[in-house]
NUROTI-748675 format. One record per residue: y, x, z of N, C-alpha, C in turn. Coordinates in steps of 0.1 Angstrom, whole numbers, plus 5000, padded with zeros to 4 digits. Each point is the difference from the previous one (the first is absolute). Last residue first. Example, Ala and Ser with C-alpha at 12.3 -4.5 7.8 and 13.67 -1.06 7.14 Angstrom:
// NUROTI-748675
497851285071501150095000501149925008
494350034999501249915000501250095000
//
This chain:
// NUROTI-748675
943560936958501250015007500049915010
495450174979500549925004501550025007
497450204960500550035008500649935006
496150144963501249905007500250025009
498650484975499549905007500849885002
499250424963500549905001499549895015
499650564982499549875005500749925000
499450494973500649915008499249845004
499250574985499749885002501049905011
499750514963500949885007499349885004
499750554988499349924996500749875012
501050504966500549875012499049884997
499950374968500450045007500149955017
498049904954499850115005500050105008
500549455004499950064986499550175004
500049365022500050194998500150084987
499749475032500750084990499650184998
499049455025499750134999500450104983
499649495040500350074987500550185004
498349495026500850144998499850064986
500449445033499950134991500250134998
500049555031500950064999498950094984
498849665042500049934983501550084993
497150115039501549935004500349954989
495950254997500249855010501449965002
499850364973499449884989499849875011
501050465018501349904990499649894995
496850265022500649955009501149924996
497050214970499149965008501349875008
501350394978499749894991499849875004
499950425029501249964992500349874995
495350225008500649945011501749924999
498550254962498849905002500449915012
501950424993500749944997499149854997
498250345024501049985006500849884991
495550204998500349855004501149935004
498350494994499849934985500149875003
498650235043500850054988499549924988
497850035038501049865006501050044984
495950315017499649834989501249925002
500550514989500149965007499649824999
502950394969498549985011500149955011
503149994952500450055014498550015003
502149864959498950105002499650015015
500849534979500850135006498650115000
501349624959499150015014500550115007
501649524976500550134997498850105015
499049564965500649995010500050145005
498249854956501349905005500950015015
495650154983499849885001501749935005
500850515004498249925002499949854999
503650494996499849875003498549954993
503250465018498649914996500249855000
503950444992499849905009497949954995
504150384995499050025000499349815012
504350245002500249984986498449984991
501750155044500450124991499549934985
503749785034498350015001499950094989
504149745031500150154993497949984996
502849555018499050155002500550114991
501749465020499950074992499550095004
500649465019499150175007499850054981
502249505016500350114992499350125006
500449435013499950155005499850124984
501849495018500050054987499750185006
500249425014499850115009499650094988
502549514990498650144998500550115008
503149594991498950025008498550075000
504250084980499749874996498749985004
501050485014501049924989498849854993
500050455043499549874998501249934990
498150555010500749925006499749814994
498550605002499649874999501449915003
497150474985501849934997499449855007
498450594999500049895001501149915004
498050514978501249904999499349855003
498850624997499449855001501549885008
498650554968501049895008499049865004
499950534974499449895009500949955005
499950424957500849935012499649865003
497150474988500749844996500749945009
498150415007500650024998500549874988
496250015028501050015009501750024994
495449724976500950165002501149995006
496949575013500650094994500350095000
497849675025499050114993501150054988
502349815035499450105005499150084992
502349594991500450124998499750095004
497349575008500250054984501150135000
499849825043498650084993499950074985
503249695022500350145006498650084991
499749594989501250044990500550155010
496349715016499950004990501150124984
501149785048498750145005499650054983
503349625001501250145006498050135002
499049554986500950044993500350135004
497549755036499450094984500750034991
502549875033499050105009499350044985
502549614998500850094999499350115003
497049645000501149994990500650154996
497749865037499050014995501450054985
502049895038499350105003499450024989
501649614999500750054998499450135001
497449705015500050004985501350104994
499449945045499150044997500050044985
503449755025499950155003498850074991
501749544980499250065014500050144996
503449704967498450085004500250065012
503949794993498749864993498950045001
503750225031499850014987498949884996
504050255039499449864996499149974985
503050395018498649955006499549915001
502350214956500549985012498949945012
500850314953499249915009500549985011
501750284961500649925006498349935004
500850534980499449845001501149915010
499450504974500949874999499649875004
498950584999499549865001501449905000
497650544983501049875003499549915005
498550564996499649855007501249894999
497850534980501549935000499049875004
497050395016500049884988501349955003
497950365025501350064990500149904994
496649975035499550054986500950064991
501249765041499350125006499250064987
502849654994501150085005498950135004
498049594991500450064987501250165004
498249765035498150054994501150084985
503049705025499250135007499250064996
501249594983500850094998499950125008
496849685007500250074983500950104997
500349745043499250074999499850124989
502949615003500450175005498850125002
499149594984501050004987500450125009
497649735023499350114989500750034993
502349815036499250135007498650004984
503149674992501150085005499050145007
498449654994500049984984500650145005
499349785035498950044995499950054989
504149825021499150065004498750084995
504349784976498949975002499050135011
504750014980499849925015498850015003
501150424968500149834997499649985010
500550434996499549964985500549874999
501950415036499449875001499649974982
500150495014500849934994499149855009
500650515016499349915001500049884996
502650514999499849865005498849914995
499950515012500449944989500349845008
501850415025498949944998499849924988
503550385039499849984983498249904999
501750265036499849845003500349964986
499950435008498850025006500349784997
503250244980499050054992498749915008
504750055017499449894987499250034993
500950295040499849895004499349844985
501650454988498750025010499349865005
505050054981498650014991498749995005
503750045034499649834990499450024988
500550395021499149925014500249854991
502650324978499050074998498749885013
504449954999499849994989499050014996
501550135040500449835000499149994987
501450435006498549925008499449824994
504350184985498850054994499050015004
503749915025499949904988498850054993
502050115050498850044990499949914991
502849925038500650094983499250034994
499449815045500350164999500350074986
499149515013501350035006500250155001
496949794970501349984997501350035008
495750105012499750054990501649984991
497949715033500750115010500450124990
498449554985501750035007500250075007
495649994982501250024987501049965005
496550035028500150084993501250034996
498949615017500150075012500950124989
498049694977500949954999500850165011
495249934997500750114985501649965003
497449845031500050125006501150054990
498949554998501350055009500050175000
496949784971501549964996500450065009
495450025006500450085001501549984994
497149645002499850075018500850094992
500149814963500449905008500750065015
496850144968501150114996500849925008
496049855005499950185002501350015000
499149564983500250005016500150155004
499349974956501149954999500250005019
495650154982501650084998501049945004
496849705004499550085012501250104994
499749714967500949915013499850095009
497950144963501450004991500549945020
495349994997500350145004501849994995
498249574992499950075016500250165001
499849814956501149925007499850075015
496350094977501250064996501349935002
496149835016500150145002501150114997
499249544982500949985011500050135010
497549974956501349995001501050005008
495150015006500750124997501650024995
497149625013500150085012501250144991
499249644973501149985007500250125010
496550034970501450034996500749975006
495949935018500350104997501050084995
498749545002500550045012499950154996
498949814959501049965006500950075016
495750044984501150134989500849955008
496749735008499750095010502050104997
499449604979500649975012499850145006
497950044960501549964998500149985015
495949944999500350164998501350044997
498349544999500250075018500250114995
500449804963501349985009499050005012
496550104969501450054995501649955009
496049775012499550155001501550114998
500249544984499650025015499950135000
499649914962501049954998500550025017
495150014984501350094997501250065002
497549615010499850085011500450104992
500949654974500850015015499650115012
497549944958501750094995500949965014
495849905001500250085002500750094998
499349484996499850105016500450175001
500449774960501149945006499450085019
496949984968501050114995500849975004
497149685013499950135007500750154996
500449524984500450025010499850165008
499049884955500850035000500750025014
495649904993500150164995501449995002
499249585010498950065011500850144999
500349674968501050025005499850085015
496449964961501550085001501749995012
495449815004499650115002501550104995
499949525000499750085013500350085002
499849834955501149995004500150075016
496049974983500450144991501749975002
497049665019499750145005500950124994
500149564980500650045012500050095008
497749994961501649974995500550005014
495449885002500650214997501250014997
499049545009499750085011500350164995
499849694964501649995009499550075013
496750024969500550074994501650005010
496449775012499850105002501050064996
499749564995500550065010499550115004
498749824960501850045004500450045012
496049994973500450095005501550015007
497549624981498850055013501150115007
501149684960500850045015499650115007
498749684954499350145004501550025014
500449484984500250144993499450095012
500049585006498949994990500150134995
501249765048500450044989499050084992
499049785041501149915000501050064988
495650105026500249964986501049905002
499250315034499949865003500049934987
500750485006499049955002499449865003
504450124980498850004996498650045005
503949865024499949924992499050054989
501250275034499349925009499849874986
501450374984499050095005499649835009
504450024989499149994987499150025002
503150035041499649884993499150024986
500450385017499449915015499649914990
503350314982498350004999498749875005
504949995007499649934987498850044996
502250155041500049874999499049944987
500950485002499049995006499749845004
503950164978498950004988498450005012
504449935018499949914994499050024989
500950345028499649915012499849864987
502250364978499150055002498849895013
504849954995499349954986498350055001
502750125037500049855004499149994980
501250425005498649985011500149825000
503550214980498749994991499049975009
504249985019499949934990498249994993
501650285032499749875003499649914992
502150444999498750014993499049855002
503550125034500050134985498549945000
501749655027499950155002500250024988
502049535010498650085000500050154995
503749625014499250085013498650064992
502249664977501350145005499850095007
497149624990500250074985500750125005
498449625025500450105004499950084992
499349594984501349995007500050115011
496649984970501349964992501249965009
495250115018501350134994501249954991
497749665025500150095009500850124994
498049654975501350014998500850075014
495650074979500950024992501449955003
496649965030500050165001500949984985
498449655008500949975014500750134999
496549874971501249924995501050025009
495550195008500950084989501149894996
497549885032500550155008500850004984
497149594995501350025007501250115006
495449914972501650074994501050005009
495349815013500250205002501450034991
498349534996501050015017500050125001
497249914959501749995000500949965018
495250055001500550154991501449994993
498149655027500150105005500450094996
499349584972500750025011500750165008
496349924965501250004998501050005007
496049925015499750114992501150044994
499349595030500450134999500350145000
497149584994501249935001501250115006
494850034984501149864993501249975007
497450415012499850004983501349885000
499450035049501250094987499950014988
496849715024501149964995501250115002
495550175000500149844987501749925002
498450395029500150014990500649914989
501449995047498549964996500450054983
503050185038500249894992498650024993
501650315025499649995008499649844995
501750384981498950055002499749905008
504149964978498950034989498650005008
503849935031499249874992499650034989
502050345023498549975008499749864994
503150254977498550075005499249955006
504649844996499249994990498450035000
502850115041499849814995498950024986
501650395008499049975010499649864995
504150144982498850054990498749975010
504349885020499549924989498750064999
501950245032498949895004499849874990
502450394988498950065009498949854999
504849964991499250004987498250045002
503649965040499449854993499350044985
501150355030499649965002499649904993
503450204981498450085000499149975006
504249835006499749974983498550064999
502750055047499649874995498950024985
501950355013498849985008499249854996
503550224964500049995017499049965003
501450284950499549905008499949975016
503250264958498950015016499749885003
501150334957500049865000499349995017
499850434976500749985007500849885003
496550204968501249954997500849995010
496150165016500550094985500749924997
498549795035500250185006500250104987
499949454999500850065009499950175001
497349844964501149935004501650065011
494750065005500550054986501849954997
498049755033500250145005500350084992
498849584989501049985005500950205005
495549884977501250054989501250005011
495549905020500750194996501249944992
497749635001500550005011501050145003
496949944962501449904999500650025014
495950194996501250104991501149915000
496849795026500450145011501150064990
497549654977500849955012501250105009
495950124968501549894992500950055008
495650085021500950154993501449944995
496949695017501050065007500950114998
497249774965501149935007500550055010
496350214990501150004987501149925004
496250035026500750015000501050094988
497549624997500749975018500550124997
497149974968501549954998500650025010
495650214997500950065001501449914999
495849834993500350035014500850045004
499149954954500749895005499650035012
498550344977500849945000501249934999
495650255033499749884987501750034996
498550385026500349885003500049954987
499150455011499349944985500449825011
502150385019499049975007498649884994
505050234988499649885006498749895004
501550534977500349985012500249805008
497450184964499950155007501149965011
498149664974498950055008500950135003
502249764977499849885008499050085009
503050164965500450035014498849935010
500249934952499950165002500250015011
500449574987498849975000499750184999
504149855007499249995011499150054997
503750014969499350135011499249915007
502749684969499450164996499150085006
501849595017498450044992500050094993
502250075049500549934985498550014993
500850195041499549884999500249954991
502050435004498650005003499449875000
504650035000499650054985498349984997
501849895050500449884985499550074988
499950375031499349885001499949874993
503150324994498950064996498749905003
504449905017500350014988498650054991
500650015045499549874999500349974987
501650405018498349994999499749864997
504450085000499450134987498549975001
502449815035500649944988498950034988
500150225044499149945000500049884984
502850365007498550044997499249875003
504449895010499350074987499450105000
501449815042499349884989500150034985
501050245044498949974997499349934990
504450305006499449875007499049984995
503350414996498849995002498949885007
504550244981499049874993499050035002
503650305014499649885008499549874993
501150474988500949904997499949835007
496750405004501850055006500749914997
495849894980499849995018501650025006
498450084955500549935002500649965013
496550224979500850085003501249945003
496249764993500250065013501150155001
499549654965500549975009499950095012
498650204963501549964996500249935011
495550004995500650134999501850015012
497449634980500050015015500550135006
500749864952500749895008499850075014
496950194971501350055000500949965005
495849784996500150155009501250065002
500149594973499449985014500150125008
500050034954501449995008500049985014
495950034979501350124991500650015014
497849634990498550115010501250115003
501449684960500149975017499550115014
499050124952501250025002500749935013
496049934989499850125004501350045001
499149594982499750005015500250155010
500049904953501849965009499650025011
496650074972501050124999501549965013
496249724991499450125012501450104995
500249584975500150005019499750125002
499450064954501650005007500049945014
495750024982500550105002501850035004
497649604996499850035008500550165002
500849734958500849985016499550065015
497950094958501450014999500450025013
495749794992499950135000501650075005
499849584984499850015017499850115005
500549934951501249995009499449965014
496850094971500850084999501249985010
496849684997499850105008500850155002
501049624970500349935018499150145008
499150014955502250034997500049985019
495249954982500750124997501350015012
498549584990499250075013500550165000
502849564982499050084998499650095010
501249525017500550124988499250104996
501549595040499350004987500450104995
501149845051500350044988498850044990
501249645049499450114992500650014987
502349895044500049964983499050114993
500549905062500550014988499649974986
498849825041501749995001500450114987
494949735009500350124990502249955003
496949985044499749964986500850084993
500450025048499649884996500449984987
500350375033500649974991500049874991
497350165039501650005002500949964992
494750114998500549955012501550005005
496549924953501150095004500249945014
497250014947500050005017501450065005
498449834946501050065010499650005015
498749964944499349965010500850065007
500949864953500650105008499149955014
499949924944499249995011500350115013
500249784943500950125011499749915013
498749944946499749955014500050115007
501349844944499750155012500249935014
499749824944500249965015499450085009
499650064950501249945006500749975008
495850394988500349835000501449995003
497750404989500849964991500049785001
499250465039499249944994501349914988
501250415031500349854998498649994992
500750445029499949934985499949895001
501650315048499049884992500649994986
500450405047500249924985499249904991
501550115054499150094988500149904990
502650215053500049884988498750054986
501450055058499450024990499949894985
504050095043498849874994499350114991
502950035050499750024987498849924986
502449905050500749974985499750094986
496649835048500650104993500749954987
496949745044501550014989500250154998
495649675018500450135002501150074985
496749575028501250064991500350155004
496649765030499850144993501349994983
500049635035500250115010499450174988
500049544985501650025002499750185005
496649744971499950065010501550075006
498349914956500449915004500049975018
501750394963498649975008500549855008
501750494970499649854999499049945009
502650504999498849955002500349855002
503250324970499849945012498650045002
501749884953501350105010499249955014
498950004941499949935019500650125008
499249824937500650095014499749955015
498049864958501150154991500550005013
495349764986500850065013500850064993
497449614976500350114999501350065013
499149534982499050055007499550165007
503949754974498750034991498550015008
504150225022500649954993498349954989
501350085053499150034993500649924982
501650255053500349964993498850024988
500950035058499050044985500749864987
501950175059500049924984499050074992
502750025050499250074997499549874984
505750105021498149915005499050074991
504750114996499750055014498649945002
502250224952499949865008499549995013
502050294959500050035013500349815011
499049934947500250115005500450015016
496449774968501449975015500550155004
497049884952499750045010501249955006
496650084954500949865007500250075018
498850184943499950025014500749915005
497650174947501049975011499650025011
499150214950499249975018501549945006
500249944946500150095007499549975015
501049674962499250155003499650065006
501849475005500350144997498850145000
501749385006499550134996500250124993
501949425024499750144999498950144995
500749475002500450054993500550195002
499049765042499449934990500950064985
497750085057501149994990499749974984
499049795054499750054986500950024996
498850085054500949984987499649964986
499250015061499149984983501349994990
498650145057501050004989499649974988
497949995052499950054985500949954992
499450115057499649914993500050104984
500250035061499750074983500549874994
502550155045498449914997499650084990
504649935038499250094995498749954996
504049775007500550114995498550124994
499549465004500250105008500550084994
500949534982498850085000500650115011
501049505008500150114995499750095000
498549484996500550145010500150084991
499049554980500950005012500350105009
496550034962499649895010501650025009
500750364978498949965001500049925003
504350254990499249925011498949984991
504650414996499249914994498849925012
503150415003500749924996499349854996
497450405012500349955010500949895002
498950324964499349855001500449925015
503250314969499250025010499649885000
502250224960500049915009499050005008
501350164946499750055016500649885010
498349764970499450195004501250024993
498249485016501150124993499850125004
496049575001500850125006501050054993
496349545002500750164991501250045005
494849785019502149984997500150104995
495849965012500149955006501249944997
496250094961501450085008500049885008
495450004981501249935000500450125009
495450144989501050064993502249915002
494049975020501649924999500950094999
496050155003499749914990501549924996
500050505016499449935006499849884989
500950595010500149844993499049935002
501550485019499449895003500149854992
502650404985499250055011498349915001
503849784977499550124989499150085013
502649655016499749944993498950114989
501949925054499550134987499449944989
502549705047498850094988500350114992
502749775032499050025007498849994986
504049794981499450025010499050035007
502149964954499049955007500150145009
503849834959500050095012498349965009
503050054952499249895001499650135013
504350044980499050055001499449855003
505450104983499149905005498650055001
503850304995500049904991499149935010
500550574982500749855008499849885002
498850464980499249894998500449965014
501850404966500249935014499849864998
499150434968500549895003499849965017
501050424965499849975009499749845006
501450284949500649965011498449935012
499850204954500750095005500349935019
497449814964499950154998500650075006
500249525000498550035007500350214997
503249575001500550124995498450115001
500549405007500250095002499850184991
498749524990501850054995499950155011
496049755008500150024984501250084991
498549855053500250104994500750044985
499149595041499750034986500950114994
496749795050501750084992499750024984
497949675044499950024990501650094993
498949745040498450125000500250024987
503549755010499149925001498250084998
504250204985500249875003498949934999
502750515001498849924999500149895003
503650304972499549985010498849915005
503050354962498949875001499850005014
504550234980497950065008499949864998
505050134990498949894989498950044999
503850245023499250084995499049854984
503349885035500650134997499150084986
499149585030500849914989500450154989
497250055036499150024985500949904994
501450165037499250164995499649904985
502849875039500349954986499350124990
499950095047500049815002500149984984
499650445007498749945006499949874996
504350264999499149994988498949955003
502549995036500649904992499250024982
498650295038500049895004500749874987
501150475001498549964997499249894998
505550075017499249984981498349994994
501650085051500249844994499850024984
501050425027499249895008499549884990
503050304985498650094999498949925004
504949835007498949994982498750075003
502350035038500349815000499050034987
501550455006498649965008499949834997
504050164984499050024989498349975015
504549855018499449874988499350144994
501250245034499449885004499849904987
502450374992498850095007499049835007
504549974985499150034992498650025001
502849945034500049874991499150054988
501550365027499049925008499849854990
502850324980499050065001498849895011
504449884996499350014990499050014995
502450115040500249875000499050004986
501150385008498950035007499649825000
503850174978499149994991498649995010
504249945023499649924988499150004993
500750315031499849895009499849874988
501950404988499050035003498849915003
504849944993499250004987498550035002
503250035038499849864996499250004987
//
């Protein structure tokens, strides 16, 4: 029950911090400049003068002066009037002309003045990882373009990388920023251009890019290793199809991101524009949100039915096919928002799926379900800031929560398969035990059968000896008599054959041993009470008493013959513990290694005996312990014991 409680906890928790991860960016965005006191634009106009110019970044928010279907700095014309002024970020598509609404896909020009600002030092104006194709002119002067511009829909051509170059202000008062934009999808500036020095913004993009390619490499990592790991996996029967395929659509999404495209776009996406590529970025979304159900059910062990998989199947389709099949212009205006909040639906259904099969989730469930909730929250941050819908640097986060997942993956992956092969270990070692086993019974009962073949021998011949000795009494030969009943009690003289305890199987290694010790000269006790009914399986018992008694015959054997050897086993049951006792004679020379005791013995099944031991007590939720000195070496077990 406490288990069950903190796992209760653990999911609540693990849900309101993604709720914050999710939503605090967002909530600094909405009150960024009640938070910070930025200037904002009003009216094609920002006033800088208060702002922090030496150190801080600005974000030229606000109101633009917007003309349509021109290039105001490219191509200028005589009629310089704006068509409307525009909120940035924001899509034009939000906005009318003459009574219609503009298209998703066109050109136009952006106009800002800024006013009371100046500074020293080269600046730079740029979008960060923006999906449309743009030239940025501050003054008249190019400080950045990302793309091929063109007023010509069919030659756009989108890359999120941007070349930036540095501009000196001139010492006027009033700076004229000038964003020319084409775009066949994206429809205008949805994100916040930034202002800053040219230096500090190249440096830190420098930065970041090198940490993408490090994370990425450490994804690249795990990936291989994840597939590694799964296919040895195969014996444990995780072998469904839908992680690798998970793992691949995880590199994909990484690969569409504006980090990597604009490095992927010619070696493996065929230098597609983009924004050609959204469609499928959104399927990649779609497919990893859809995988979590299965993530889920086959590593937490939460089951979903036919039903639930089907209908989530044919939501995310629904969604997909009204992103792809809905006219541009009216998903810009009427849902852009929409759709991408109908994709929380799996993850609001999948948190309280495991909060109410909390009791049912595997080893390690736990983290894999928290680990499932840092790949939710990449998604969301990553879909809200490419959609300028937050002001703080993100780019990396969903990178950084993908390698975080991968490296949860990848470890619960490593631990499953140390679990694979301490079981095939563990395997291996009790078929070779069962082999010992029939072998100590065969031989036991060999010796039982030759003791019952005498016994029938001497049986067939009673009448003869009987014959004998009353004809021996009826001729007074007392001293015959005397001399033929020595003879006689010599030849059916035999040792007996002690019973150890009810327990059958317990009962033929424990006689076993005692045979092996009787055949070495080793003093042999036992005292057990098992009865045939036990809480441990034949097998485990086997493994148990078998290594103890092979371990401790052994240890006296590498003793001086002229030391006195003994081996002493005690079991019986007080306050419900199954309480085994196996003492030794040893010569008093032990190894121990990392804490755990090694055999000299040879051989690969050796040195695992008391490992196996440990191994089997600890499942029954029992204990052992271990005692020694120079002379005697004592391990006892503690197992419960169902009365």
């Amino acid at each position: 029950m406490a288990r069950n409680k903190h796992h209760k906890w653990y999911i609540i928790c693990g849900s309101i911090l993604a709720i914050i991860l999710i939503y605090l960016p967002v909530v600094y965005t909405y009150f960024y400049h009640d938070i910070t006191g930025a200037s904002k634009a009003i009216n094609g106009s920002i006033d800088l003068s208060s702002a922090d110019q030496a150190n801080d970044k600005t974000y030229l928010d606000g109101q633009w002066e917007f003309y349509w279907n021109r290039f105001i700095i490219s191509e200028p014309d005589k009629s310089m009037k704006p068509d409307l002024k525009l909120e940035v970020p924001d899509e034009w598509s939000h906005y009318k002309i003459n009574g219609k609404n503009l298209p998703a896909g066109g050109f136009g020009s952006y106009k800002l003045a800024l006013t009371g600002f100046s500074y020293d030092n080269m600046i730079t104006l740029f979008i960060p990882d923006f999906g449309g194709a743009y030239r940025v002119f501050i003054d008249g002067h190019l400080t950045a373009e990302s793309g091929t511009v063109s007023k010509d829909t069919d030659k756009v051509f989108t890359v999120p990388k941007a070349n930036l170059y540095p501009v000196t202000l001139s010492e006027a008062m009033t700076h004229e920023v000038v964003i020319e934009v084409a775009t066949t999808r994206f429809s205008g500036l949805y994100m916040t251009p930034i202002l800053g020095d040219y230096q500090q913004i190249v440096s830190e993009n420098s930065f970041r890019n090198e940490a993408r390619f490090i994370l990425f490499g450490i994804v690249l990592f795990s990936f291989l290793l994840l597939m590694a790991m799964f296919t040895l996996s195969v014996r444990r029967k995780l072998y469904s199809f839908w992680m690798p395929v998970m793992i691949l659509l995880i590199l994909i999404r990484l690969m569409l991101t504006t980090e990597f495209y604009s490095f992927w776009q010619q070696v493996l996406f065929f230098n597609l524009s983009y924004e050609s590529t959204n469609v499928m970025m959104y399927l990649t979304t779609f497919m990893l949100k859809y995988l979590l159900i299965f993530l889920v059910q086959e590593q937490c062990g939460i089951k979903f039915n036919k039903r639930e998989k089907i209908g989530f199947l044919i939501f995310y389709s629904l969604l997909f096919l009204i992103y792809i099949i809905v006219p541009r212009n009216i998903y810009n205006h009427y849902l852009s928002v929409l759709i991408p909040s109908l994709t929380y639906a799996l993850d609001v259904y999948l948190f309280f799926k495991v909060y109410h099969g909390r009791e049912k989730l595997k080893k390690s469930g736990m983290v894999i379900f928290l680990g499932a909730i840092l790949v939710i929250v990449g998604l969301a941050i990553d879909s809200y800031y490419i959609n300028g819908k937050i002001y703080l640097n993100m780019s990396l986060t969903m990178l950084i929560l993908f390698v975080v997942f991968l490296l949860i993956m990848t470890w619960v992956y490593a631990m499953r398969i140390i679990d694979l092969y301490d079981d095939f270990t563990i395997s291996s070692s009790r078929l070779e035990l069962a082999k010992d086993q029939i072998t100590m019974q065969k031989e036991y009962y060999n010796v039982l059968s030759g003791q019952m073949n005498e016994i029938r021998e001497i049986k067939h011949d009673i009448n003869h000896f009987i014959g004998v000795m009353s004809q021996l009494v009826k001729e007074g030969k007392f001293d015959k008599l005397s001399l033929f009943l020595n003879e006689y009690g010599q030849k059916i003289e035999m040792d007996q054959l002690p019973v150890f305890c009810e327990h059958t199987i317990a009962n033929s290694i424990i006689g076993y041993y005692y045979l092996r010790a009787k055949e070495y000269g080793i003093p042999f006790e036992s005292q057990c009470n098992i009865g045939e009914h036990s809480t441990m399986s034949d097998s485990d018992l086997c493994i148990v008493l078998g290594n103890a008694l092979e371990n401790a015959i052994y240890a006296c054997r590498q003793m001086n013959p002229s030391i006195m050897q003994f081996v002493s086993i005690k079991s019986r049951v007080m306050k419900g513990q199954r309480l085994i006792k196996v003492e030794n004679s040893h010569k008093g020379e032990l190894e121990i290694k990392n804490g755990r005791y090694v055999s000299s013995k040879s051989g690969n099944s050796h040195g695992l005996g008391i490992g196996n031991i440990e191994k089997v007590v600890e499942a029954y939720g029992g204990f052992i312990e271990i005692e020694h000195n120079d002379k005697v070496f004592t391990l006892m077990a503690a197992i419960p014991e169902n009365i």
